[in-house]
DOMAR-503275 format. One record per residue (C-alpha): residue in one letter; x negated, y negated, z negated; chain; residue number from 1. Coordinates in steps of 0.2 Angstrom, whole numbers, plus 5000, padded with zeros to 4 digits. Example, Ala and Ser with C-alpha at 12.3 -4.5 7.8 and 13.67 -1.06 7.14 Angstrom:
BEGIN
  residuo    c1    c2    c3  cadena  num
        A  4938  5022  4961       A    1
        S  4932  5005  4964       A    2
***
This chain:
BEGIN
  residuo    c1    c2    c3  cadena  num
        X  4347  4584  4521       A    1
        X  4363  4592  4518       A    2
        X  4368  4601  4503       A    3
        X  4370  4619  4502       A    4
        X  4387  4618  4502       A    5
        X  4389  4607  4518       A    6
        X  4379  4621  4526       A    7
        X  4389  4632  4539       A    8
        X  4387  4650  4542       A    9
        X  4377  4647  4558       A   10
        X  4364  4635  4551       A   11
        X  4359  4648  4539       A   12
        X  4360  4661  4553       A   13
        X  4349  4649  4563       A   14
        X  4336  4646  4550       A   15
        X  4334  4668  4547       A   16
        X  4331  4670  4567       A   17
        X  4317  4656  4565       A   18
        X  4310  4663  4552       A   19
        X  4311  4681  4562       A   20
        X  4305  4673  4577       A   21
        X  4287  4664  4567       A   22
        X  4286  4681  4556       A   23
        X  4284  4692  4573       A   24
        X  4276  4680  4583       A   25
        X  4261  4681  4568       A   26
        X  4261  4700  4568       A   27
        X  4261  4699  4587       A   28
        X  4245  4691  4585       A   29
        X  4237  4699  4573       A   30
        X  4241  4717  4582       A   31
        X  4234  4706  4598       A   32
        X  4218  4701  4588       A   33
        X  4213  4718  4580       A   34
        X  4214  4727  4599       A   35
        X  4202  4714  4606       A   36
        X  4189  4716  4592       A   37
        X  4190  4734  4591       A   38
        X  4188  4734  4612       A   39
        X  4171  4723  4605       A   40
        X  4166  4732  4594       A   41
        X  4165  4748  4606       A   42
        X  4152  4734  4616       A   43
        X  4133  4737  4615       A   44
        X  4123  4725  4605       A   45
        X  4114  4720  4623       A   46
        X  4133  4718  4629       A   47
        X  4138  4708  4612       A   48
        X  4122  4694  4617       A   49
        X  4129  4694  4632       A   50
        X  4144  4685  4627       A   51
        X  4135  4674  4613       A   52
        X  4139  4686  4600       A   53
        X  4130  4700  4587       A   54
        X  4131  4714  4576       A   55
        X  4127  4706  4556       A   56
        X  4119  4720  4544       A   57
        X  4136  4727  4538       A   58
        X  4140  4729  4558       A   59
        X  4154  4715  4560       A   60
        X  4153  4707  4574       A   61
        X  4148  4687  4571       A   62
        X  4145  4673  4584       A   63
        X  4125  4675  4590       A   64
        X  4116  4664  4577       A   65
        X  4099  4655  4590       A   66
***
């Protein structure tokens, strides 16, 4: 590994735009995740066991327990 000093401007600009890149690319999904489950949660609970899942008691939705 080489020292900080031995680093050159465009490791460090490198290293920022990976950074960038992992920080949006885990935003991206979490935006992608919270539009699927509020398109599931619009569901029925006869549409919910159709796709092996169920409302619980506090209304999240949770894998259909047999």
């Amino acid at each position: 590994m080489a020292l900080a000093s031995e680093r050159t401007p465009l490791d460090a600009i490198e290293s920022l735009r990976v950074a960038v890149t992992e920080r949006a690319a885990r935003l991206f999904s979490g935006f992608q995740h919270r539009r699927a489950m509020q398109r599931i949660a619009r569901f029925s609970d006869h549409g919910l066991q159709d796709i092996d899942l169920e409302r619980d008691w506090d209304g999240s939705i949770i894998p259909r327990q047999r």
